[in-house]
C-alpha positions, -999 to 999 in steps of 0.1 A, spaced: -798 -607 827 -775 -634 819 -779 -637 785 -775 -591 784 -741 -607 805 -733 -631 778 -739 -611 749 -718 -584 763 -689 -609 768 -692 -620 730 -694 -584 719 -659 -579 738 -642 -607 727 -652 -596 693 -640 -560 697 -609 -578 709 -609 -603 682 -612 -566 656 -587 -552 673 -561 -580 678 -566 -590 636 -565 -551 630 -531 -547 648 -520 -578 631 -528 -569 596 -505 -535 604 -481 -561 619 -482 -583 588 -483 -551 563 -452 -535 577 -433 -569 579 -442 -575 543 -429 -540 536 -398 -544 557 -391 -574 536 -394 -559 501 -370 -534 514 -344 -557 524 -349 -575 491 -343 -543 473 -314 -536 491 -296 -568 483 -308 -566 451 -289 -527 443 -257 -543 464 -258 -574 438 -265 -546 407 -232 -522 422 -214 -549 433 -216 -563 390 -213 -535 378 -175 -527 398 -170 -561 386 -174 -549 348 -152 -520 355 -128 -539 365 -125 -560 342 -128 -536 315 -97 -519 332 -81 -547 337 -88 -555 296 -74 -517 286 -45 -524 307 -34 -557 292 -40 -535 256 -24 -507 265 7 -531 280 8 -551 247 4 -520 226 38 -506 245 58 -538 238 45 -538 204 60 -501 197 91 -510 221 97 -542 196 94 -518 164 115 -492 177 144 -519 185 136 -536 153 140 -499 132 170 -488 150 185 -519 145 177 -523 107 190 -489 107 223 -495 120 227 -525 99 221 -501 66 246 -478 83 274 -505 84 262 -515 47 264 -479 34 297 -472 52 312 -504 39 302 -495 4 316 -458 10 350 -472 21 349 -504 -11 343 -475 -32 367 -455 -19 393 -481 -25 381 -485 -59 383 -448 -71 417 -440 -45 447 -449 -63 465 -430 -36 465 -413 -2 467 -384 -30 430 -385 -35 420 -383 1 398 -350 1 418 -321 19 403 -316 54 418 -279 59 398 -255 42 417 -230 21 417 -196 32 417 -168 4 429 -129 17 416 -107 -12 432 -72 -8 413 -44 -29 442 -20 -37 447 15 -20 417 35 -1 413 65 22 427 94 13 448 77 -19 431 87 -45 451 74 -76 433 78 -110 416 107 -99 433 121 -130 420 98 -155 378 100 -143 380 68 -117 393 61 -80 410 30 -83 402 22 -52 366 20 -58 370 -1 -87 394 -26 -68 368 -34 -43 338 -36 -67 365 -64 -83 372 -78 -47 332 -83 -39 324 -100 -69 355 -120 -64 347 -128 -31 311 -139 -41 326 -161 -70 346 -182 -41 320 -186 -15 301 -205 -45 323 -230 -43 332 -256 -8 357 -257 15 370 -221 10 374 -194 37 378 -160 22 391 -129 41 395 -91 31 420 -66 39 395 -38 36 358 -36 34 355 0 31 369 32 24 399 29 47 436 29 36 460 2 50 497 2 49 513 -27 32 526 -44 58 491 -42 77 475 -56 49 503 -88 48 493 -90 86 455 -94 79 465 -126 54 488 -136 80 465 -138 114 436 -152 89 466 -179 80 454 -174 44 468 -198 19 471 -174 -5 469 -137 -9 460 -116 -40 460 -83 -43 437 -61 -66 450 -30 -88 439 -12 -120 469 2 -137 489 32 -154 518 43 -176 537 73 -170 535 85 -215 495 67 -212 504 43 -238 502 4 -225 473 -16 -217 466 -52 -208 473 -71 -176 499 -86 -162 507 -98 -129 534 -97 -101 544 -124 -84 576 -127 -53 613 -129 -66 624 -161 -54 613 -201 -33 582 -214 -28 564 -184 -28 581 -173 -65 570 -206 -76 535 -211 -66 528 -172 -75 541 -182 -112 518 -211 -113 486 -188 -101 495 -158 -121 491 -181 -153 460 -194 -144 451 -157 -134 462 -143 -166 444 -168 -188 409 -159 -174 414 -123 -179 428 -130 -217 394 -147 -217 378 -111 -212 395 -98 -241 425 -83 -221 464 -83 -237 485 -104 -215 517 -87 -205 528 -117 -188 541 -125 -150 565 -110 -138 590 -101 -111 609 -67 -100 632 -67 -76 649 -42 -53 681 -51 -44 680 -89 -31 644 -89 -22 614 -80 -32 605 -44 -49 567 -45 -38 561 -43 -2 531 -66 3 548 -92 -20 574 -90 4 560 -86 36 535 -118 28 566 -135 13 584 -131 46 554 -149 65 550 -175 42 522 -163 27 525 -167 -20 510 -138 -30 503 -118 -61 496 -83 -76 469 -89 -101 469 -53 -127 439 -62 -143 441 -29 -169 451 1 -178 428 29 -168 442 61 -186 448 42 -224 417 41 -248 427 5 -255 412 -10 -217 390 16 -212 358 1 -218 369 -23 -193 357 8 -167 322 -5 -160 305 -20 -132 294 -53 -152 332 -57 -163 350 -49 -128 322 -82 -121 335 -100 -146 370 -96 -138 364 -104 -99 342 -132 -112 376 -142 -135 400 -142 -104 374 -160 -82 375 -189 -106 413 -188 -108 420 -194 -77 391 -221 -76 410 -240 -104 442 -233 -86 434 -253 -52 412 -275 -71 383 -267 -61 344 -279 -64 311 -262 -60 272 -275 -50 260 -244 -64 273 -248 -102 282 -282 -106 320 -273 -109 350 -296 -102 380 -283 -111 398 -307 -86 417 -324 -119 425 -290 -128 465 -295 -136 487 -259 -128 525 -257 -141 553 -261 -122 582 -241 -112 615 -236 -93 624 -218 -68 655 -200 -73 660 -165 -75 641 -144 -100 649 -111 -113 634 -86 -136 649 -82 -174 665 -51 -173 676 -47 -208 657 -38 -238 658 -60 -268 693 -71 -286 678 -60 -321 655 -36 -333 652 -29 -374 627 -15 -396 626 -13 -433 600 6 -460 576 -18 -479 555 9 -498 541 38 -494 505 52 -499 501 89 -497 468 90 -514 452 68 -488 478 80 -460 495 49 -448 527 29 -450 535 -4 -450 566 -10 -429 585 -43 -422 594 -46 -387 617 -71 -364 628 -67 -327 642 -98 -309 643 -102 -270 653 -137 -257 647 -127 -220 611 -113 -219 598 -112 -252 586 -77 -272 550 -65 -262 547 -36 -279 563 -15 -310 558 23 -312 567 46 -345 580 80 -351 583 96 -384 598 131 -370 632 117 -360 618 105 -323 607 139 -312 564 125 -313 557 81 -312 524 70 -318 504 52 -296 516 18 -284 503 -14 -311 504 -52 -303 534 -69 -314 526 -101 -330 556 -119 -333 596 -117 -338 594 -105 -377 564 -90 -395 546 -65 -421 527 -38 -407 503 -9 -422 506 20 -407 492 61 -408 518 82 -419 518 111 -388 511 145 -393 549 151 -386 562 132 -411 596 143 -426 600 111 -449 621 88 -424 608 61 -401 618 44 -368 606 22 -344 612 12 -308 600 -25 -295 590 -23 -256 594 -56 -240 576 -78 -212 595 -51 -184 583 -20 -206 622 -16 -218 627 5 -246 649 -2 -277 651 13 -306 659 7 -346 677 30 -368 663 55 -387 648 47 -426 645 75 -449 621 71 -474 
């Protein structure tokens, strides 16, 4: 009975031992776990906590760069800009030693005003002059005035201004006030011309009677007339015409009184067989491209485009007192029988005219008393032979008449032969 008692006792304290080392081992098993966790733990706080470090100081790294980087570009930038303005001060230096050098005078000092041109293509509207002869002039004048126009703007510092663009007709003071609110330095105006008997050709220009204006017309007009010579025109000369104390044409006059130099170019004749081949468009170029360089040469001009530099260019000079028109035909006229031809149907006549005002432009001959002339022929010189056609109204007696610069008429005696 006592040893069933003691038994039992050891079995319990067994089964007690069991369980106590079983609850243990759960005991031990979670604290083992519960430590691996913390260990983890401080172990992923030590792996963040280096790796924010990194980041940091990789930041902190790009920063510094990216500062540096910035000073780097802000030293350049000063460095350039001031190596540029030190060039600036050399090349401005240089600019002013050179112009020293090459400036023997405030004369050489490049105008700053530009010059302003007011081209004025004669008539328009309802004025249809050389209707009569196949043409409106006033279509040819502004085919003249565009090319002129074009011509200019080839060339720097120039302003140029029309007084018509179209098909309108202006008055002639209008056309003055266009040159006048454009404060033009110069206007020219553009005409074909025509005779009342058809017989001159050639151009000539018309320039105010008198100052200033007279003077620096004169000293274009020449320049004007040369280029169109160029072309193969007959010069006529520059002239005046007065009416009364001022001024016969009115836009000559009307400029003249704003103080305006102005012109009349007549570039041709558009009802004599002599300029008529001058009436196409490529020639009415020509001639505007002829004026445009004129007046480029005139005011000295230069141009990018072509190269040009006419700012040497050297115009004459004139005075300024009061100009009128020669009025009077030539002091002498005389013409004299060399031989005659009848076979071949021409004579040979010795001529001589003498004008000491304005010169002889043209000689005429009739062979019917005066009653018929032939055609106008250049007059080369004071005293010369001449072969002629003997007319179909030829009665056996000659004489000529000499026209001069104004178109005055004198005549010679009459030569029987």
């Amino acid at each position: 009975m006592k040893l069933k008692k003691k038994n039992k006792q050891i079995l319990i304290i067994l089964i007690f031992t069991l369980i106590i080392g079983s609850a243990s081992g759960v005991v031990y098993a979670k604290y083992h776990e519960y430590q691996n966790q913390k260990q983890n733990e401080i172990k992923e706080q030590a792996r963040i906590k280096s790796e924010k470090k990194q980041a940091e100081a990789l930041a902190a790294k790009e920063k510094i760069e990216h500062v540096a980087a910035e000073k780097a570009a802000a030293d350049k930038a000063e460095a350039d800009k001031k190596k540029a303005a030190e060039d600036a001060a050399k090349g401005k230096a240089a600019t002013s030693l050179n112009a020293k050098k090459t400036s023997p005078s405030s004369k050489s000092i490049p105008q700053v005003k530009p010059v302003t041109i007011c081209i004025d293509p004669g008539h328009g509207g309802d004025n249809n002059h050389g209707a009569q002869y196949g043409v409106y002039e006033k279509d040819e004048t502004i085919k003249i005035a565009n090319a002129m126009k074009a011509r200019l703007e080839q060339f720097s510092n120039v302003i140029v201004v029309m007084t018509r663009t179209g098909d309108n007709d202006l008055s002639l003071k209008s056309r003055a006030d266009v040159a006048a609110a454009n404060s033009a330095d110069f206007l020219i105006s553009l005409h074909l011309n025509a005779s009342s008997e058809h017989n001159m050709f050639g151009s000539e220009v018309w320039v105010p009677v008198r100052g200033e204006n007279y003077a620096k017309g004169h000293a274009m007009g020449d320049i004007i007339m040369s280029q169109l010579t160029a072309l193969g025109t007959y010069n006529k000369g520059v002239k005046t015409k007065t009416y009364g104390d001022s001024d016969y044409y009115g836009i000559l006059k009307h400029s003249s009184e704003d103080n305006i130099p102005s012109c009349i170019v007549e570039h041709f004749y558009m009802d004599n067989s002599n300029d008529k081949g001058f009436l196409n468009d490529n020639k009415l170029s020509a001639f505007g491209y002829a004026d445009g360089t004129a007046v480029a040469q005139y005011f000295g001009l230069t141009s990018p485009i072509t190269g040009e530099n006419f700012s040497g260019y050297s115009k004459k000079s004139y005075d300024t007192g009061f100009h009128s028109q020669d009025t009077t035909g030539a002091d002498s006229v005389r013409v004299s029988v060399n031989s005659v031809d009848e076979k071949s149907g021409n004579i040979s006549l010795h001529i001589y005219a003498h004008d000491p005002e304005s010169g002889i432009l043209f000689y005429q001959y009739s062979m019917d008393g005066g009653i018929t002339w032939s055609d106008s022929a250049q007059w080369n010189g004071g005293e010369s032979d001449v072969t002629v056609s003997i007319l179909a109204s030829n009665n056996h007696n000659v004489v000529i008449r000499a026209i001069n610069g104004y178109d005055v008429i004198a005549s010679s005696g009459t030569v029987t032969y």
